[in-house]
C-alpha positions as CSV (number, residue, x, y, z in Angstrom):
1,X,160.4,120.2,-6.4
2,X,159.2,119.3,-2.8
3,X,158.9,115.3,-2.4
4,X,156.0,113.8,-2.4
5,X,153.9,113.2,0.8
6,X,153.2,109.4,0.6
7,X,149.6,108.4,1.5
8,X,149.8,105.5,4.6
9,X,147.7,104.1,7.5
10,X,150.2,105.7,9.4
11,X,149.6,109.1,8.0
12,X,147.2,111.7,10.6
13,X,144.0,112.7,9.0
14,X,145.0,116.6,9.6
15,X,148.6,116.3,7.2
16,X,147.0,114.4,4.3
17,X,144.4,117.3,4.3
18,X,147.0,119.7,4.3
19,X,149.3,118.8,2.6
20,X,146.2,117.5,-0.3
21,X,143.4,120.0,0.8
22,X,141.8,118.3,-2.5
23,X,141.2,115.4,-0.6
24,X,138.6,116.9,1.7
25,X,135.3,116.0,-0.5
26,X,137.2,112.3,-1.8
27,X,137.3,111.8,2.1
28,X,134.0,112.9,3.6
29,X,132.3,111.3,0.8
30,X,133.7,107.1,1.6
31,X,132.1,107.3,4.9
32,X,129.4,109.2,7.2
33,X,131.5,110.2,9.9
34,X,133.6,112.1,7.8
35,X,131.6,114.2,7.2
36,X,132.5,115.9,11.2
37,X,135.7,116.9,9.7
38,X,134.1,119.8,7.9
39,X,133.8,121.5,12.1
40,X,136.7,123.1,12.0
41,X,137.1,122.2,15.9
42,X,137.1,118.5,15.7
43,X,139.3,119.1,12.5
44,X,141.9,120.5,14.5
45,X,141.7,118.1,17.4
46,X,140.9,115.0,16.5
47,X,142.3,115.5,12.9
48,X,145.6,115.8,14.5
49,X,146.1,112.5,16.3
50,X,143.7,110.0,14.2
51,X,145.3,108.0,11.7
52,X,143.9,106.9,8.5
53,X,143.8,103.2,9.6
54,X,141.8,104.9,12.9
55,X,139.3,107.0,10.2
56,X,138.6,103.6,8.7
57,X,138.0,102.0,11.4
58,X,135.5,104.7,12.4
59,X,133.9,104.5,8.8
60,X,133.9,101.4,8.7
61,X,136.1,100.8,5.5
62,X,138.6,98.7,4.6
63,X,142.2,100.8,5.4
64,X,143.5,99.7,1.8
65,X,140.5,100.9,0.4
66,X,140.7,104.1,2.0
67,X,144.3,104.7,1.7
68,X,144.7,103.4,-2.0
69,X,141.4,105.7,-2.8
70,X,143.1,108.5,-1.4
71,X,146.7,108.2,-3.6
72,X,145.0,107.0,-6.6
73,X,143.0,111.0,-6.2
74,X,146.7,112.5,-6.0
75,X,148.5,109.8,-8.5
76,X,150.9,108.4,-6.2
77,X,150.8,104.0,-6.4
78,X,148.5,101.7,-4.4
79,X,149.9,99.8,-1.9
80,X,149.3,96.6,-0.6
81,X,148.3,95.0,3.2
82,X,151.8,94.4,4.3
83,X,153.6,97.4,3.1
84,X,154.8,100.7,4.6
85,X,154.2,99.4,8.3
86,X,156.5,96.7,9.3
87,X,154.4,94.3,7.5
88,X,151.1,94.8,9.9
89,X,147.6,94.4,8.1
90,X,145.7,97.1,7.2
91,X,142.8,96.4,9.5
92,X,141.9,97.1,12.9
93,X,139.1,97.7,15.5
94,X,137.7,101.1,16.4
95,X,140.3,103.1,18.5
96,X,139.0,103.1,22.0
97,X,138.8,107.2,21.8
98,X,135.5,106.5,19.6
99,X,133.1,104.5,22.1
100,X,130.0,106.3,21.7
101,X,129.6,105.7,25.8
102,X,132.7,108.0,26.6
103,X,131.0,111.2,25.0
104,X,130.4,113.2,27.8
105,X,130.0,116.5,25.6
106,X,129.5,116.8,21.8
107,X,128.9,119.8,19.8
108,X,126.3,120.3,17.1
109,X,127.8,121.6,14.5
110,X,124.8,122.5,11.9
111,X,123.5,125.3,14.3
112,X,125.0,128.5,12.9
């Protein structure tokens, strides 16, 4: 049996959802902004470097909240601020990829 994929701040956006495609509704449904990730282009860009403490941040959400959400859907443990990342907090500011003033280009993704 493969080991388990543990669920952390740490982890990109783009693994958890492949390694726990199940987690695609869970996700887009905690926060607006998720809801992008169902365009498969920023999926595969942005998917790949964000972190689950960066999603947060972008939705708005707690990281703990978000994380521990996420493994109580796949059954592994919650985990506490302070664990699994050399005792750093699970909050933090919007990354500084997401200022709304650096779009230069977006894409709409509801037209067909």
């Amino acid at each position: 049996m493969a080991q388990a994929f543990p669920i952390e701040p740490s982890s990109k956006v783009s693994e958890v959802l492949e390694r726990y495609p199940e987690l695609e509704d869970v996700l887009i449904g905690m926060a607006p902004p998720f809801k992008k990730l169902k365009n498969p282009l920023l999926r595969k860009s942005v998917g790949k470097v964000a972190t689950l403490r960066q999603a947060a941040a972008v939705g708005r959400l707690s990281v703990d909240d978000l994380v521990n959400r996420l493994r109580a859907e796949v059954g592994q443990e919650p985990i506490t601020s302070g664990e699994g990342e050399n005792g750093e907090g699970y909050f933090s500011d919007r990354p500084e990829w997401f200022d709304p003033l650096r779009v230069v280009a977006s894409i709409d993704e509801s037209r067909s």
